[in-house]
C-alpha positions as CSV (number, residue, x, y, z in Angstrom):
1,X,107.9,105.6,154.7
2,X,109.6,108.6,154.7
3,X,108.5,111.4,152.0
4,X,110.6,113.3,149.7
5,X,108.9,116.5,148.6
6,X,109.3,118.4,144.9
7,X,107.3,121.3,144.4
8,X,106.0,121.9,140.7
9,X,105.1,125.5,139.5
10,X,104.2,126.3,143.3
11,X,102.2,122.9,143.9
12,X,104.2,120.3,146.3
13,X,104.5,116.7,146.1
14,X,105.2,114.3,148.2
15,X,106.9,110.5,147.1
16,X,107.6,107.9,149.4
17,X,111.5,106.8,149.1
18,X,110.4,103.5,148.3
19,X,108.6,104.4,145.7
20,X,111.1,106.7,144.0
21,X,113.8,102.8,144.5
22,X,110.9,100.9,143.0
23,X,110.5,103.6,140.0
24,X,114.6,103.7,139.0
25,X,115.1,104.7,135.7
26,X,118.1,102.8,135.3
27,X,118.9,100.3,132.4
28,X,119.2,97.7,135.0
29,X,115.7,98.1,136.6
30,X,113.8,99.1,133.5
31,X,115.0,96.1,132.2
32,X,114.0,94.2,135.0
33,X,110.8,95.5,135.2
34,X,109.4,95.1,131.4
35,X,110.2,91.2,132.1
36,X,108.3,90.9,135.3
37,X,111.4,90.5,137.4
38,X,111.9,93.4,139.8
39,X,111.0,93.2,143.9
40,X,109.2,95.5,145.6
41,X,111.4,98.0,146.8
42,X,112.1,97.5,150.5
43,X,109.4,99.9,153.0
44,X,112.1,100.8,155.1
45,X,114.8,102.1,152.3
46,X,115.7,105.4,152.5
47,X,117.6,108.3,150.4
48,X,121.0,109.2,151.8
49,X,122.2,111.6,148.9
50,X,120.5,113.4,146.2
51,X,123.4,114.7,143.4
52,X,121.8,117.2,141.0
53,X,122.6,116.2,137.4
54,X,121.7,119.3,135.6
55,X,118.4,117.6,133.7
56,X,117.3,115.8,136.6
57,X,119.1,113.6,140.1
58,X,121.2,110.9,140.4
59,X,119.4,109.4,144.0
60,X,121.4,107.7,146.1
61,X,119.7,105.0,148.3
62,X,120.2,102.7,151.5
63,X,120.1,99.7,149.8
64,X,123.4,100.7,147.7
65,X,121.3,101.4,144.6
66,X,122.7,104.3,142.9
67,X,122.8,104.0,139.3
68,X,119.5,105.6,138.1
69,X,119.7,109.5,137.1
70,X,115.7,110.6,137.5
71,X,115.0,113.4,134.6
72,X,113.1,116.3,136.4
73,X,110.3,115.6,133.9
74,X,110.3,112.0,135.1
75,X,110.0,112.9,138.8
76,X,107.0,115.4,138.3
77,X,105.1,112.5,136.4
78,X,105.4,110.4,138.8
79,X,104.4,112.7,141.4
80,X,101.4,113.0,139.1
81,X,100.6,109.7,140.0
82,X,100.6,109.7,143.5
């Protein structure tokens, strides 16, 4: 799994690119999730473009998913969990 770092008031982070796909914030996937029907996110899916947003990113990954925008107070919590 390959990391993705985001450094927080001088404190890095480091989240897996899996689990960034498996926490989408999209309508799609929240929905999914909250019924008990999303997949693990695949180990070997990666990022291939991050698009700032202004409030947060829009991540593009391998498997084609590109639809959730991830608020920048959404990634630091859950860098928090890691």
């Amino acid at each position: 799994m390959l990391p993705t770092s985001c450094a927080w008031s001088g404190q890095l982070s480091l989240l897996s690119h899996a689990r960034l796909r498996a926490a989408c914030p999209c309508s799609q996937c929240r929905a999914a999730r909250l019924h008990g029907r999303i997949d693990a996110a695949p180990s070997d899916v990666r990022l291939r473009a991050i698009n700032r947003q202004g409030y947060g990113v829009q991540l593009v990954f391998s498997d084609g998913h590109d639809q959730g925008i991830y608020p920048w107070s959404y990634l630091r919590e859950l860098a928090g969990q890691a």
